[in-house]
C-alpha positions in Angstrom: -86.3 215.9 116.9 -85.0 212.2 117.2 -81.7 213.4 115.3 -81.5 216.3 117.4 -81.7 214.2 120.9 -79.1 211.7 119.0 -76.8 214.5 118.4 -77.2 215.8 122.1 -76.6 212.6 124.1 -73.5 211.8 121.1 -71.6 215.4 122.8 -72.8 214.4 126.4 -71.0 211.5 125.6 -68.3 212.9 124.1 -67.6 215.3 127.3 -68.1 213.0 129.7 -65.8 210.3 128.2 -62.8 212.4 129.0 -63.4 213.6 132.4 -64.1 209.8 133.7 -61.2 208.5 132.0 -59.1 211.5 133.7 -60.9 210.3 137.1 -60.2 206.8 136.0 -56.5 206.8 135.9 -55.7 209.0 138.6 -57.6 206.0 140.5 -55.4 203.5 138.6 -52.5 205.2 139.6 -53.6 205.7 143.1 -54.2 202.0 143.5 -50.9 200.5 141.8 -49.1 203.1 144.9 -51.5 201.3 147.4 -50.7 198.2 146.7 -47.3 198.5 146.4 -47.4 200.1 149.9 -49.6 197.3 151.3 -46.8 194.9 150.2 -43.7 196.8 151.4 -45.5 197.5 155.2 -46.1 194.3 155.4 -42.3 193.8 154.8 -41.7 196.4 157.4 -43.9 194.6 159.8 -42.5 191.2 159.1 -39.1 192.6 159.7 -40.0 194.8 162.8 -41.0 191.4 164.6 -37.7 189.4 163.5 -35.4 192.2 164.8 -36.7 192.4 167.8 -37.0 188.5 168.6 -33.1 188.9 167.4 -32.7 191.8 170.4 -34.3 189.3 172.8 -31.3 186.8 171.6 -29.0 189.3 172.0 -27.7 189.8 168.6 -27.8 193.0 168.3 -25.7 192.3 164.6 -28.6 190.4 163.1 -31.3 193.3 164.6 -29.3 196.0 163.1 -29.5 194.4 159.8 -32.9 193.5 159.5 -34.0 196.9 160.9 -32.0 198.2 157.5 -34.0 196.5 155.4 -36.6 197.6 157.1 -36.3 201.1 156.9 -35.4 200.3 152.8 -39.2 199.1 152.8 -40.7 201.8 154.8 -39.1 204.0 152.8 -40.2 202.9 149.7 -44.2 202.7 151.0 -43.8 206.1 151.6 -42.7 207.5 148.6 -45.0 205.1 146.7 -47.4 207.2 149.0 -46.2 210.7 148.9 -48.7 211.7 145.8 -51.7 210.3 147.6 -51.8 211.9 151.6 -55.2 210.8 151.7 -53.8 207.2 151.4 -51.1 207.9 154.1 -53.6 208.3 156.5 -55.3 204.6 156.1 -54.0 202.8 158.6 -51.6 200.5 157.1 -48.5 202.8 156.8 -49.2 204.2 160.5 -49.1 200.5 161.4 -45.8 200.1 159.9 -44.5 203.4 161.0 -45.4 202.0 164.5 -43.8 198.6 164.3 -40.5 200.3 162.9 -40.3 202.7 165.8 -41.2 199.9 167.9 -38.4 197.5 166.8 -35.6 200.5 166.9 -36.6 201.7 170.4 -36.6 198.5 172.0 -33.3 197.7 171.1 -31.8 201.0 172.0 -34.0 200.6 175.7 -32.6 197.0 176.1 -28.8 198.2 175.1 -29.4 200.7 178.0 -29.0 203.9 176.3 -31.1 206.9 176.7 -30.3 208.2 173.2 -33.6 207.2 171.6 -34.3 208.4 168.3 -37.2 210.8 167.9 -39.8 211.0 164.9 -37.2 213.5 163.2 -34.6 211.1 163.4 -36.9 208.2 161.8 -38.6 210.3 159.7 -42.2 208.9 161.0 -45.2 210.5 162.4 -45.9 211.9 165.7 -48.4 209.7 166.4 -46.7 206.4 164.7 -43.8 207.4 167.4 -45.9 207.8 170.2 -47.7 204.2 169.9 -44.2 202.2 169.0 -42.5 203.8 171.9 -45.0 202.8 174.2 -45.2 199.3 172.8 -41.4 199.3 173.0 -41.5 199.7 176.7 -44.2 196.8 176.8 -41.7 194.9 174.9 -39.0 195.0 177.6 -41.1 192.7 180.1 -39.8 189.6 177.5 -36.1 190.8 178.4 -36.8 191.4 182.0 -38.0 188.2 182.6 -34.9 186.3 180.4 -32.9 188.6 183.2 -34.7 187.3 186.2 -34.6 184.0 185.3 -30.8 184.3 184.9 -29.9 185.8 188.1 -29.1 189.3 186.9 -31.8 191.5 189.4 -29.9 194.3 188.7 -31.0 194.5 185.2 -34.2 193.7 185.7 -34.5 196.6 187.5 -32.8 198.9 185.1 -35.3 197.6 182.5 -38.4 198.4 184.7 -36.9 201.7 185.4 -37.2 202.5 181.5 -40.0 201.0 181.8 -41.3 203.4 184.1 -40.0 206.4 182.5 -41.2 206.0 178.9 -45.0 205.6 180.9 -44.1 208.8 182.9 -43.4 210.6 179.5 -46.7 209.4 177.5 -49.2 209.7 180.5 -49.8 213.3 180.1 -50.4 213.5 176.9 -54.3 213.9 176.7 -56.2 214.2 173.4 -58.9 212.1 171.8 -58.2 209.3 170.4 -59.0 210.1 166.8 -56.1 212.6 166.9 -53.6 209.9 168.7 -54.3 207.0 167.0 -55.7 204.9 170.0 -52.5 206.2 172.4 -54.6 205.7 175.7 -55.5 202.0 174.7 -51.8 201.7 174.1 -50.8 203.5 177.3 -53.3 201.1 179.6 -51.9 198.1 177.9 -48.3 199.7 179.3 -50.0 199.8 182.2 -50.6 196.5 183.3 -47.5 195.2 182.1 -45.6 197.5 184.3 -47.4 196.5 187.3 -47.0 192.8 186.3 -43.0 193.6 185.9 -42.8 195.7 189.3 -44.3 192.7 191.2 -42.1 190.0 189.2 -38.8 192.1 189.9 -39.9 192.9 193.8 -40.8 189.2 194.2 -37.5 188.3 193.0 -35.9 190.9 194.9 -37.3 189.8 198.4 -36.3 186.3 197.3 -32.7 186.9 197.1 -32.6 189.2 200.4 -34.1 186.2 202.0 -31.7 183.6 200.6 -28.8 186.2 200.9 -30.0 186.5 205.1 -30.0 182.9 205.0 -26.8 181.7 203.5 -25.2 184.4 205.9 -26.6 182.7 208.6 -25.6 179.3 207.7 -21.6 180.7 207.2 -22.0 182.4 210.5 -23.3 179.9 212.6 -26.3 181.5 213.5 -29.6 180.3 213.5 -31.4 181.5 210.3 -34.0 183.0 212.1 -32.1 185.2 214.4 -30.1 186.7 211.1 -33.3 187.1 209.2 -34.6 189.4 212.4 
């Protein structure tokens, strides 16, 4: 009986051994992609933040370059990804996704064009899209304040107009946020710093008028209050 329970647990053994190690390396292989993705979003993120602090200088050159590497490092998390959806849906390479679209729409919304590029276009999620073009717009503030504190109102205003627009567009959208990826969080944050910039820019904007009504009084001769009135 004892041989017979030997030889029994010896083929359990046996059939097991190769089913685990199947299990095994498919793991293995599943976590040499994930790290390997972990390391190149990080690279993404990294270079996300440096091209847009290079848009805020206005070297649009040295953005455009580090947004190519970039996109040479989200590209290659996602086809260390591709064999593993279950992976692509962690967190991490939505986070990267984000950031990238983040970092290309605010410098396309600070050049002033309207010619943003869609998910398509950056071959990103939906939802990764969504998220970096509303932080994009939350970006702007930075620029519209570097404006207003030079003088130029003008663009200021431009810049909360975008502002204004890319809220208008995202608003409506109305799911949970398990299917958005936290959108309305994003979208409240957009919020308040549009309501910061609209005061900052109309602030500024009565300031001039003021100083405009009072250096026309001055060349005129008048007294300021009576141009003012």
């Amino acid at each position: 009986m004892e041989v017979a329970d030997q030889a029994g647990a010896a083929a359990l053994r046996a059939a097991l051994g190769p089913m685990v190690d199947e299990i095994v390396a498919g793991l293995d292989e599943a976590n040499r992609a994930r790290e390997i993705a972990l390391r190149e979003c990080r690279t993404v993120i990294r270079l996300c933040g440096s091209s847009i602090r290079s848009v805020h200088r206005r070297d649009d050159a040295a953005a455009a370059a580090t947004l190519a590497e970039a996109d040479a490092a989200l590209r290659a998390a996602q086809t260390a990804l591709q064999p593993f959806p279950d992976l692509t849906h962690a967190g991490f390479l939505h986070d990267a996704e984000k950031e990238y679209v983040e970092a290309c729409c605010t410098r396309v919304l600070v050049a002033g064009s309207s010619l943003l590029p869609g998910p398509l276009e950056l071959a990103v999620d939906g939802r990764s899209w969504l998220k970096g073009l509303a932080e994009a717009a939350s970006e702007l503030r930075r620029h519209l304040l570097d404006r207003l504190r030079e003088g130029d109102l003008e663009r200021a205003e431009r810049l909360t107009r975008s502002m204004e627009e890319v809220y208008d567009a995202l608003v409506v959208i109305d799911f949970p946020d398990a299917l958005t990826l936290g959108l309305r969080r994003t979208l409240d944050a957009l919020r308040a710093v549009l309501e910061r910039s609209r005061a900052d820019v109309t602030t500024t904007a009565v300031q001039h008028r003021l100083w405009t009504a009072i250096e026309g009084a001055n060349l005129s001769g008048l007294p300021p209050g009576s141009a003012i009135l």
